[in-house]
C-alpha positions in Angstrom: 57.6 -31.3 43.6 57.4 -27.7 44.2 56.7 -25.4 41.4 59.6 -23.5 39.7 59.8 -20.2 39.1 57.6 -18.9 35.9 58.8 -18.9 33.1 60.6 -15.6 31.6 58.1 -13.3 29.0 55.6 -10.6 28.1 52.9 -10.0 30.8 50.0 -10.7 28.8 48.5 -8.0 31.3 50.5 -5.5 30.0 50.4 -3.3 27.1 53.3 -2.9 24.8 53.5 -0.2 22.6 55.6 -0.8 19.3 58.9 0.7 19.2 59.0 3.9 17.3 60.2 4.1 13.9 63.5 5.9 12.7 63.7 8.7 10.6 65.5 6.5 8.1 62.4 3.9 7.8 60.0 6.8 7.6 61.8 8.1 4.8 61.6 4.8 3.0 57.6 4.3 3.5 55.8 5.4 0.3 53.4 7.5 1.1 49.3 6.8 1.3 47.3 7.3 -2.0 44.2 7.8 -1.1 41.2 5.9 -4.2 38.8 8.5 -5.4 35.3 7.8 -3.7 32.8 5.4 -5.1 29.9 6.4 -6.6 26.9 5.5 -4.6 24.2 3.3 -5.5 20.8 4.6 -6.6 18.5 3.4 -3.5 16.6 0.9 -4.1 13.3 1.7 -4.8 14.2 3.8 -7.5 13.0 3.1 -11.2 13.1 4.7 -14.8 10.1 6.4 -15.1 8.0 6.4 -18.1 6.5 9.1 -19.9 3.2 8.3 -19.0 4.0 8.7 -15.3 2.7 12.2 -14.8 -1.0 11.6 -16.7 -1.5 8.3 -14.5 -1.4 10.4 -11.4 -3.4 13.3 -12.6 -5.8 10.2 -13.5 -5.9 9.1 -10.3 -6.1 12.0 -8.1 -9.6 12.3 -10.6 -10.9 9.1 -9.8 -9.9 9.6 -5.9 -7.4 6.4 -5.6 -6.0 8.1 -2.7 -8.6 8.2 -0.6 -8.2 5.8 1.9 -10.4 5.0 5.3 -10.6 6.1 8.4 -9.4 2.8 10.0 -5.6 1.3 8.9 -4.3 -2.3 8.8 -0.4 -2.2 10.6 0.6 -3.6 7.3 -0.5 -0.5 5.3 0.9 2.0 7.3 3.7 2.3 4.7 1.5 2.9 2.1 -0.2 6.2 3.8 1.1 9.3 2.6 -0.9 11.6 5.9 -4.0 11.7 7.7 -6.1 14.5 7.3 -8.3 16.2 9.8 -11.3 14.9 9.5 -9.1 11.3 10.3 -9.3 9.5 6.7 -5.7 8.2 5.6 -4.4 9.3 2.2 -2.7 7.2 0.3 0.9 7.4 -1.9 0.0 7.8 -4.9 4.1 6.9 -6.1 3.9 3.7 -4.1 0.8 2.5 -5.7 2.1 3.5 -9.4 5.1 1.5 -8.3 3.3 -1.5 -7.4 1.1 -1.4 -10.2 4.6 -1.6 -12.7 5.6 -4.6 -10.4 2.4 -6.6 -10.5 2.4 -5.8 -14.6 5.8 -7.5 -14.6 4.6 -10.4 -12.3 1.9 -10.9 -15.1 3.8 -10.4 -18.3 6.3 -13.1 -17.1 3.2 -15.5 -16.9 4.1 -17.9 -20.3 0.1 -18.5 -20.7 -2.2 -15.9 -20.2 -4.9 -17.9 -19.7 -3.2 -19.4 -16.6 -3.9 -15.2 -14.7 -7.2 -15.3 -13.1 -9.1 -11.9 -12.2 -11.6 -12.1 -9.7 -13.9 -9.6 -8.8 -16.8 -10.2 -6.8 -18.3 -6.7 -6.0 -20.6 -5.9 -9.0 -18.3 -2.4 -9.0 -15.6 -3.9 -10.2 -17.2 -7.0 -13.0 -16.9 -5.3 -15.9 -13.6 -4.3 -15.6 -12.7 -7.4 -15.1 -14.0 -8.8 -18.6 -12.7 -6.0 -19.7 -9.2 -7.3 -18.8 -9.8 -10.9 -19.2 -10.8 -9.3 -22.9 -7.6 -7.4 -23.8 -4.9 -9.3 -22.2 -6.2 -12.7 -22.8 -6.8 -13.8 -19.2 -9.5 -15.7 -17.3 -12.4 -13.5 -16.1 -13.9 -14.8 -12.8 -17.1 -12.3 -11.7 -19.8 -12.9 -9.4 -19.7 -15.5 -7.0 -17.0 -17.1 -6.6 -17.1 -21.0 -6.3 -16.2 -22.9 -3.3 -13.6 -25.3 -4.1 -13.2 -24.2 -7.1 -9.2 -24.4 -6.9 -9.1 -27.5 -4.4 -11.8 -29.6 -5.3 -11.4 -31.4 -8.7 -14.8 -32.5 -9.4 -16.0 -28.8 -9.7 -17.3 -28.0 -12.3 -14.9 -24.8 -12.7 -12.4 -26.3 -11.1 -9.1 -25.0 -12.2 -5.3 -24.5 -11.8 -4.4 -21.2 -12.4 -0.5 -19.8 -11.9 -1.6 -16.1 -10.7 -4.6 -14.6 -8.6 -5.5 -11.1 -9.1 -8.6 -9.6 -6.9 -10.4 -6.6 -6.2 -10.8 -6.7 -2.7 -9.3 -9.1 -0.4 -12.2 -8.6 2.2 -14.9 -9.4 -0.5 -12.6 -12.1 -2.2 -11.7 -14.0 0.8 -12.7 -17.1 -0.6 -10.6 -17.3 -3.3 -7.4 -15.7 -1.2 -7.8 -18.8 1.3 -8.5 -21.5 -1.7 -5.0 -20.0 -3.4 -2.8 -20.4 0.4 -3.9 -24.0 0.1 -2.3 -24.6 -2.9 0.1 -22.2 -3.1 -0.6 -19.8 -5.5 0.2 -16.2 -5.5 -2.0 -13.5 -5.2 -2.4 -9.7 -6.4 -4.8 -7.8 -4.5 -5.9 -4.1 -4.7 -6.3 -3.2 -1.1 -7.2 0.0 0.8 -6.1 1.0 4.1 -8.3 -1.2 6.3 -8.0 -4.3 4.0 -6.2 -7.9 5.3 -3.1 -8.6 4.1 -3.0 -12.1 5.0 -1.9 -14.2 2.2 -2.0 -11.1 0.0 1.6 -11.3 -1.9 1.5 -8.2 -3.8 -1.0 -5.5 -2.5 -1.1 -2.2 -4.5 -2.5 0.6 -2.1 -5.4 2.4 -3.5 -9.1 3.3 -3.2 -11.2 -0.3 -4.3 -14.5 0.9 -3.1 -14.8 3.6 -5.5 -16.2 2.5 -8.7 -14.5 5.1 -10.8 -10.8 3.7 -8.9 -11.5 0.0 -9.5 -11.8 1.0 -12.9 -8.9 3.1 -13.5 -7.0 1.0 -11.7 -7.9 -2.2 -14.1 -7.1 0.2 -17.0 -3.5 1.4 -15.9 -2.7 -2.5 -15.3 -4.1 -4.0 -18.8 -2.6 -1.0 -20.5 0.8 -2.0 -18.9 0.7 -5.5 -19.4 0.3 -5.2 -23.2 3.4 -2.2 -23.1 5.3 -5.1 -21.5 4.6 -7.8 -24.2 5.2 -5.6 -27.0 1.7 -5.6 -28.0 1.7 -1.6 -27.8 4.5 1.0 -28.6 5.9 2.9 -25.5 5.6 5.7 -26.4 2.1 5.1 -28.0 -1.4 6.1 -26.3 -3.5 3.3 -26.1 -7.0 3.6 -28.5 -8.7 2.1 -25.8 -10.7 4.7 -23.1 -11.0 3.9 -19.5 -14.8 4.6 -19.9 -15.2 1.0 -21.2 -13.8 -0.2 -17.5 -16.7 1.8 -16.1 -19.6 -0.3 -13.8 -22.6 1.3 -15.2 -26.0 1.0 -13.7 -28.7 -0.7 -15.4 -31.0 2.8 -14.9 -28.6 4.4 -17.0 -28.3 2.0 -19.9 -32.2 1.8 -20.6 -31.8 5.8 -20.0 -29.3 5.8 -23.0 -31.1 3.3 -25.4 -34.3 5.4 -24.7 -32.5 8.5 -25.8 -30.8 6.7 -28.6 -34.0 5.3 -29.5 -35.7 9.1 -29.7 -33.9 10.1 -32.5 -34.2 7.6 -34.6 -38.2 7.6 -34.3 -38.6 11.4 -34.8 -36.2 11.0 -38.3 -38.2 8.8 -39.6 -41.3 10.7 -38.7 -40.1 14.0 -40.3 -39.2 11.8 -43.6 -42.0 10.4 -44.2 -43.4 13.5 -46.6 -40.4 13.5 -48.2 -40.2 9.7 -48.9 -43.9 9.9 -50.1 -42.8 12.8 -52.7 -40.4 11.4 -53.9 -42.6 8.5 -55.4 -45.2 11.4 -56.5 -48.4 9.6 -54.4 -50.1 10.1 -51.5 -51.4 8.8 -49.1 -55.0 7.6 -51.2 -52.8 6.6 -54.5 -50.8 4.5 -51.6 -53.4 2.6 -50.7 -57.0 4.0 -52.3 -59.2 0.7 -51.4 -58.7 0.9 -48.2 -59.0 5.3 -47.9 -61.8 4.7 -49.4 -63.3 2.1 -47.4 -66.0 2.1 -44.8 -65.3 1.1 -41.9 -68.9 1.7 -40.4 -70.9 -0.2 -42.6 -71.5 -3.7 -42.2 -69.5 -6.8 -43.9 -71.0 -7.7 -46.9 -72.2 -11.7 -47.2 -69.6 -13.9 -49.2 -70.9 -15.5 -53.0 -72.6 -18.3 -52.8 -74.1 -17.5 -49.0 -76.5 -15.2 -49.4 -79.2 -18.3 -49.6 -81.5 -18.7 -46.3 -79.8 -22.2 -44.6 -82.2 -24.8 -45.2 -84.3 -26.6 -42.1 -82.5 -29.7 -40.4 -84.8 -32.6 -41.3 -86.9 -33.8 -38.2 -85.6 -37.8 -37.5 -88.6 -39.8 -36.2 -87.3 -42.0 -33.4 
């Protein structure tokens, strides 16, 4: 059969405007009230800052934390403030304040401190690393680091530690790789040209400077123990950054030598008054042996003074 005719409706092709509305139904309409405007949120990389914000920086712009290289990883481009002239990448010194509160948190949370490893293989950074093994209660790991050492379970160190934190993800590559296997998350310090590869939280700063490593060890213990309550807020810690110093071994015999000087050249200059003060000298100390000879020769024992007698002649 043929088709019929369509059927009767709105063209969907065509617009249709709405019909107007009277004056009486516009009179009716209450009018719009428009809510007052939220308040933004703060963005979010924001924080409370604490009071101690201001003498951290000054500390590090001392110890030259934001000195970067002269070569840049993509994944720390965020973390450089400028490039200066001479082409050496300076770091944000906000960002790696920031990060070093975040990893303080990440470390705090840990129930067990003993489970927080700190590894530092570059002889810069070893005693710091006691040093904060010593005051927050975690495991030091300095030197060589151990193959295997979190995989294989017949090592002798073997262990199974909840957090990684390293000196320099270049240097420490060992343990980085060791921690991806079994899944272990890592804080690194890095600098501009370091890998970030398995690296979870890197916090941007100088780690080939001894005096940074240091400082940077200092600021984290110190802000781990705020964290725990071990140490008011407010409070300055008793505890110098000096003791996170590397020194050389030159300058420690240098400073027993010159603490050693002292002690020699006091007891040289009281020796007369010592002496006086028991009313001798130096012949009613010890008059036998003033008086004594010491050219002549020893005098025979008692009872030796007698010629030896012959050995009898044996007749074979």
């Amino acid at each position: 059969p043929a088709p019929g005719p369509p059927a009767a409706g709105p063209n969907p092709h065509v617009l249709h405007r709405p019909p107007p509305l009277s004056s009486a139904s516009s009179t009716l309409t209450p009018p719009l009230i428009l809510a007052p405007p939220r308040p933004r949120p703060p963005p979010p990389h924001t924080m409370s800052y604490p009071s101690t914000r201001e003498e951290d920086i000054k500390m590090m712009l001392a110890c030259s934390t934001h000195q970067g290289t002269k070569n840049c990883d993509v994944l720390m481009e965020p973390y450089v403030f400028k490039t200066r002239n001479d082409g050496v990448n300076i770091i944000n010194l906000q960002k790696t304040w920031e990060k070093i509160q975040l990893a303080a948190r990440i470390i705090a949370a840990v129930e067990n401190p003993a489970d927080v490893y700190a590894v530092s293989a570059r002889i810069y950074g070893q005693r710091a690393v006691y040093k904060f093994g010593h005051y927050t209660r975690c495991q030091a790991v300095a030197g060589r680091w151990t193959p295997g050492q979190l995989t294989n379970q017949i090592c002798q160190r073997y262990g199974e530690p909840r957090l990684l934190i390293l000196t320099d993800p270049r240097t420490d590559a060992q343990p980085i790789m060791e921690a991806s296997y079994v899944n272990i998350p890592t804080i690194a310090f890095c600098n501009t040209d370091s890998p970030l590869r398995f690296v979870d939280v890197a916090i941007p700063c100088n780690n080939k400077s001894k005096e940074s490593i240091a400082l940077l060890w200092y600021l984290l213990s110190r802000e781990v123990l705020y964290l725990r309550g071990q140490i008011p807020r407010g409070a300055p810690w008793d505890i110098m950054v000096d003791l996170f110093f590397y020194r050389e071994p030159e300058e420690v015999e240098k400073a027993d030598d010159a603490s050693a000087l002292p002690a020699a050249s006091s007891a040289v200059a009281d020796a007369p008054a010592i002496a006086a003060m028991g009313g001798m000298d130096a012949g009613d100390v010890a008059p036998d042996v003033a008086a004594a000879d010491w050219g002549a020769a020893p005098e025979a024992a008692a009872g030796w003074d007698a010629a030896a007698a012959p050995a009898a002649e044996v007749d074979w």
